[in-house]
N, C-alpha and C positions, 0 to 999 in steps of 0.2 A: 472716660475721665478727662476733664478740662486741664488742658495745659498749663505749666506757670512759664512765659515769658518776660525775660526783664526787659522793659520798656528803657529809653533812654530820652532826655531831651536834646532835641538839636540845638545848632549853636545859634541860630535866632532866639528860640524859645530862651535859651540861658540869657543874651544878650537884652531879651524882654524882662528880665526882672529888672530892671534899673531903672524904667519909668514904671514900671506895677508897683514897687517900694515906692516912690515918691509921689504915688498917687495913694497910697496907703497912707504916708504921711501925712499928706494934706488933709483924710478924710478925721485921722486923728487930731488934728489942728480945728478944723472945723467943726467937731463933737465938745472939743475942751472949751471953745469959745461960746456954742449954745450951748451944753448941757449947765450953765444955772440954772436953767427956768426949767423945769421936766416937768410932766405930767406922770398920770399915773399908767399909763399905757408904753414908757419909757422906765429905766432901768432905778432903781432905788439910791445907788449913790454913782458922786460924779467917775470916780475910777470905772465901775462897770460897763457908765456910759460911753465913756472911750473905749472902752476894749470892748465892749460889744460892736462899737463902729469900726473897729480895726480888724476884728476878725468877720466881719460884715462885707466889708470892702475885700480882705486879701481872697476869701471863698468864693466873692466872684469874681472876682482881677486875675487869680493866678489860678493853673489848673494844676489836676491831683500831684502831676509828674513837677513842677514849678513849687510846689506845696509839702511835697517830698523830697527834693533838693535840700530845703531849709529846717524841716523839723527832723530831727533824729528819728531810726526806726526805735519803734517799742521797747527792745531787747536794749538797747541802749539807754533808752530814757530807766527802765528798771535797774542799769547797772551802777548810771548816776547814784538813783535815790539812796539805795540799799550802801553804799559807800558812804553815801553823806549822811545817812541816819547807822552806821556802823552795824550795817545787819549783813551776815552771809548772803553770798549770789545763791540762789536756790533754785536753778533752773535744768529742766529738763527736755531733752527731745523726744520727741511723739512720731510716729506715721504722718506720711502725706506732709511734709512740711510744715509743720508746727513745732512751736517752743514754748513749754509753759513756764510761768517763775510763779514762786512762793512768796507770798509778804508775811509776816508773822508769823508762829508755831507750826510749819507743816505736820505736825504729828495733832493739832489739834482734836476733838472730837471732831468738830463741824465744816466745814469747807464750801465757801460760797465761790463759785468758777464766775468769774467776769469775763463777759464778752466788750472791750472795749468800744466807741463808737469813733464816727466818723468819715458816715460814710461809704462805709467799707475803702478809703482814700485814704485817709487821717490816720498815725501812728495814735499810739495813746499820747497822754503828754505827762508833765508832771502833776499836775490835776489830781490826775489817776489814783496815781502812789500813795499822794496824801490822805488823800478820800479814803482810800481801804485800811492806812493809820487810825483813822477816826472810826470806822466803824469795827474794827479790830478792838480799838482801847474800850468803844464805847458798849460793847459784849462782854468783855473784861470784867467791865467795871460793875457787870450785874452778873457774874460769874458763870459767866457762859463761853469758854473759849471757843474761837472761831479763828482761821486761818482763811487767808486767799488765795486764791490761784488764778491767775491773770496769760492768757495766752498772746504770743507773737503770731496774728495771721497773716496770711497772704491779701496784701492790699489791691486794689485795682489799681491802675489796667490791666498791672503784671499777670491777674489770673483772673477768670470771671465764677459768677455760679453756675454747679452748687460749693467749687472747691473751698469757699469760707464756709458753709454748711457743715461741708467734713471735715475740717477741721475743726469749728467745734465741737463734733459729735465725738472725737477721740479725746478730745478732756474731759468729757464726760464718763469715757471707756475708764481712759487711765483710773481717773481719781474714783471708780465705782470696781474695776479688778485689781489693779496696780498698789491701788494703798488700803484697801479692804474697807473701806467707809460702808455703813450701809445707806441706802436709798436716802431713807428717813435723816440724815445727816448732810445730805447734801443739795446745797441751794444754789439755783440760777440767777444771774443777775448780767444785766446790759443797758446800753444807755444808747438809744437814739440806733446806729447800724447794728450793734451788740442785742440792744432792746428786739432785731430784726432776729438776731441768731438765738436768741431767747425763743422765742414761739417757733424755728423753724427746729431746733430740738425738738423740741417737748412735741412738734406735728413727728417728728419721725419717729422719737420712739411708737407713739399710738398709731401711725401711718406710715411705715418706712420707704423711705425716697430710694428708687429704682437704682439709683447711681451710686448710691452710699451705703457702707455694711451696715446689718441690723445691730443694737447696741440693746441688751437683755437688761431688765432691770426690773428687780422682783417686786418691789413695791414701792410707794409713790416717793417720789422726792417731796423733801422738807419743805420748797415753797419754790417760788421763781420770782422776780422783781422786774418791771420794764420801765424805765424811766427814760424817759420820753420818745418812747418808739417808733422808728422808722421804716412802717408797716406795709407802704403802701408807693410802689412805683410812680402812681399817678404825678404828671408835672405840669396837668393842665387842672386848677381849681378853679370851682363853680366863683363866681364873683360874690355869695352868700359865707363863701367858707372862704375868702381871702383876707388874713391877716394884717394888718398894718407889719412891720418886720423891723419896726425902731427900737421896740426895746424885746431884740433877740438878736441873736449871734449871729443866723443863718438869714438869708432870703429865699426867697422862690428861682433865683438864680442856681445853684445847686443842683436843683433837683431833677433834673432832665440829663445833665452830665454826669451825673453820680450815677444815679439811676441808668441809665444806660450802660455805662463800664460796668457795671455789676452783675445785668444780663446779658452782655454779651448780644448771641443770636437766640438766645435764649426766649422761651414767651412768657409770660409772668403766670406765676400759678399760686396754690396757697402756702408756698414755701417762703416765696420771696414775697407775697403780698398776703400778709394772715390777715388782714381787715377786711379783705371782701371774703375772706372763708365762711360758710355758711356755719349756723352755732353748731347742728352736729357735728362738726368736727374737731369744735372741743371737746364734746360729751367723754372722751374716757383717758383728757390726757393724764398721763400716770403723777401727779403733784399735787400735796395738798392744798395747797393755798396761792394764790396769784397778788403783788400789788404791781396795777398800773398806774404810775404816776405823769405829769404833766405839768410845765409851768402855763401862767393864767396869759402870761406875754408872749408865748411861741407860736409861729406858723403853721405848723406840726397838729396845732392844738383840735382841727375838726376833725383830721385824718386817728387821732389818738381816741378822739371820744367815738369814731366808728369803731374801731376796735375791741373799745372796754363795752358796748354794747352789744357788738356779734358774741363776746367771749361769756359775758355774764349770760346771754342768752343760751349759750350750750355749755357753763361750766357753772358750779353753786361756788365756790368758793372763791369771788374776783371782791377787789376792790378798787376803787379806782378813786385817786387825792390828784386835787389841782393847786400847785402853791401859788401864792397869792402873789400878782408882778413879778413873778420869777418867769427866767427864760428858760432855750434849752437847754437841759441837762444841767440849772443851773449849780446843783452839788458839787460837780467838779470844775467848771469852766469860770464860777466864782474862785474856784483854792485855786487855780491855776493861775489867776490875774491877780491874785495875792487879797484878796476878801475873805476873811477867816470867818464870818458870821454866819452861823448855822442858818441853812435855807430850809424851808418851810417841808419843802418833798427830802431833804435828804432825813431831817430830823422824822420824820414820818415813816421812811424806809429804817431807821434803828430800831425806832419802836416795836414795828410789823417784825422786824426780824429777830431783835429780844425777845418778842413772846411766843414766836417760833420754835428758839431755842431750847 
C-alpha cells in the first residue's frame, strides 16, 4: 500500500510566489487588453477570457505544493459553502484517509458520488459546490431527488497511485453498504482527474486491482458521467492532436508534472490510462449507461475522443457530447469565476441524468 507523506515547500519555493503572482498579474493584464477581438477558438465572454489566462498561467507558473499553499483543502471549501448556503456540515470519515460530505438530502433515493478534478493536485474549489446546487435543484424540479456526496482525497505529491483509486472505491463501499442504496440508485460522476477515478472504479469492480479490496455490487449502477477526462498519462502529443490551449484553462504544461506525481514509480496501466484499454475491457462493466462529455476548446479534446471510441467499442451504452467553445470542465470552472450561464455539457449532463432517474 502507497504511503501518504506530507510534502512541505521550502523557503525559496514560498519566497517564489511573489514574482509567480505578479507574473499572473500581468498575464491577466494582458488577456483583459486583447480579449476584445476573440475568435471562436477563444473563450465566449470577456471575464472567461481572463480567467482562463489566469488559471493558464498560475498551472504552469506555480507547482501543485505553491497551488496548495493558496487554495484551501476540499473539506474546507465544503465547510464554507454549506455555512454560507445554511446547509448542515454532513460529513463523514471513511478507510484509508478519505472524508466524504453531503450536499443536499442525504437520505435522498439517488446519490451521484463526485470525484473532484484537478489533477489529482487541485482541492475542489467553490465551482464544485454550486454545480452540485444546480444539478440537485435541477432533479428537484422534475421530481426526482438526488443528493451528492463529494469526497476529500488525498492529493499529489503527498500520496501517489493507486491510493486515490482506493479512496474512491470506499465511497463507493460506504454509499452502496453503509446507507443501503441499491446499485440501480447510485451514479458516478468526475470531471477531468475525477473523470480518471470514474473509469478506474467501474475497471475494478469488473477487474479488481491487486492493491485495493474487492467492492461487491449486485447489479449495475444507475449510470457514470465523465466530463472531460483525464484518461491518459501521455505528455508527449502527436503535433495532429495538438490543441491551440487559448481558449482553455489548462496547457500542455501540466501534464507531464501532474502526470508523474500521480504515478509515482508506478507504470501506467488501464487504471491510470483507461484510453489505451483495449474495448474488452469495458465489455461487462457493471453500469447502465455512460456520458462522456468534452468541451470543443480543450486540449484534453483527442485524448477524450480516444477514449469514448475504445469505450463505445467494448460497451453499448456510451455517449459521448462535445459543448460548443466550451473549455475544460467548463460546468464548474465557469460557476467558479462567477459565469452563471448554463454551459452546453453541464446542461446535457441534467438531461442524461433526469432521465436516468
Amino acid at each position: 500500500m502507497a504511503a501518504t507523506t506530507l510534502k512541505k515547500l521550502t523557503l525559496g519555493e514560498k519566497l517564489d510566489l511573489i514574482p509567480a503572482l505578479c507574473s499572473i498579474a500581468l498575464s491577466a493584464l494582458r488577456a483583459l487588453l486583447t480579449g476584445l477581438w476573440r475568435n471562436e477558438k477563444q473563450a465566449k465572454t470577456l471575464l472567461l477570457h481572463v480567467g482562463y489566462a489566469i488559471f493558464r498561467k498560475a498551472t504552469a507558473r506555480l507547482s501543485a505544493l505553491q497551488l496548495q499553499l493558496i487554495m484551501p483543502p476540499t473539506n474546507k471549501i465544503y465547510e464554507r459553502y454549506v455555512k454560507k448556503t445554511r446547509q448542515p456540515v454532513q460529513s463523514v470519515e471513511l478507510p484509508h484517509g478519505v472524508q466524504g460530505h453531503w450536499i443536499g438530502d442525504k437520505n435522498a433515493k439517488n446519490v451521484l458520488i463526485w470525484y473532484h478534478g484537478g489533477g489529482f493536485a487541485l482541492p475542489a474549489n467553490m465551482g464544485y459546490f454550486k454545480f452540485f446546487t444546480s444539478v440537485i435543484k435541477a432533479m428537484e424540479a422534475a421530481g426526482k431527488p438526488l443528493a451528492v456526496f463529494c469526497p476529500t482525497y488525498t492529493l499529489t505529491p503527498h500520496a501517489v497511485y493507486p491510493t486515490q483509486i482506493r479512496q474512491a472505491v470506499e465511497c463507493l463501499r460506504y454509499i452502496l453498504k453503509k446507507t443501503g442504496r441499491k446499485p440501480a440508485n447510485v451514479f458516478l460522476g468526475g470531471d477531468s482527474a475525477g473523470g480518471n477515478l470514474v473509469g478506474a472504479v467501474l475497471s475494478h469492480i469488473t477487474h479488481p486491482h491487486s492493491q485495493i479490496d474487492k467492492v461487491d455490487v449486485s447489479g449495475n449502477l444507475g449510470g457514470a458521467v465523465l466530463i472531460s477526462p483525464w484518461t491518459s498519462m501521455d505528455s508527449d502529443y502527436p503535433p495532429d492532436q495538438v490543441i491551440d490551449s487559448q481558449g482553455d484553462l489548462i496547457t500542455e504544461a501540466v501534464g507531464k508534472p501532474w502526470g508523474g506525481a500521480y504515478l509515482g514509480t508506478t507504470k501506467r496501466d488501464n487504471y491510470t490510462d483507461l484510453s489505451l484499454a483495449p474495448p474488452e475491457w469495458y465489455n461487462d462493466f457493471k453500469v447502465n449507461s455512460v456520458l462522456i462529455s468534452a468541451g470543443q476548446n480543450e486540449i484534453l479534446l483527442p485524448i477524450i475522443e480516444d477514449l469514448a471510441r475504445n469505450f463505445k467499442a467494448g460497451f453499448s451504452n456510451v455517449e459521448y457530447f462535445v459543448g460548443k467553445r466550451e473549455c475544460h470542465v467548463a460546468p464548474i470552472y465557469n460557476l467558479y469565476l462567477g459565469d452563471k450561464s448554463e454551459t452546453h455539457t453541464g446542461a446535457r449532463m441534467k438531461t442524461w441524468l433526469r432521465d436516468l432517474l
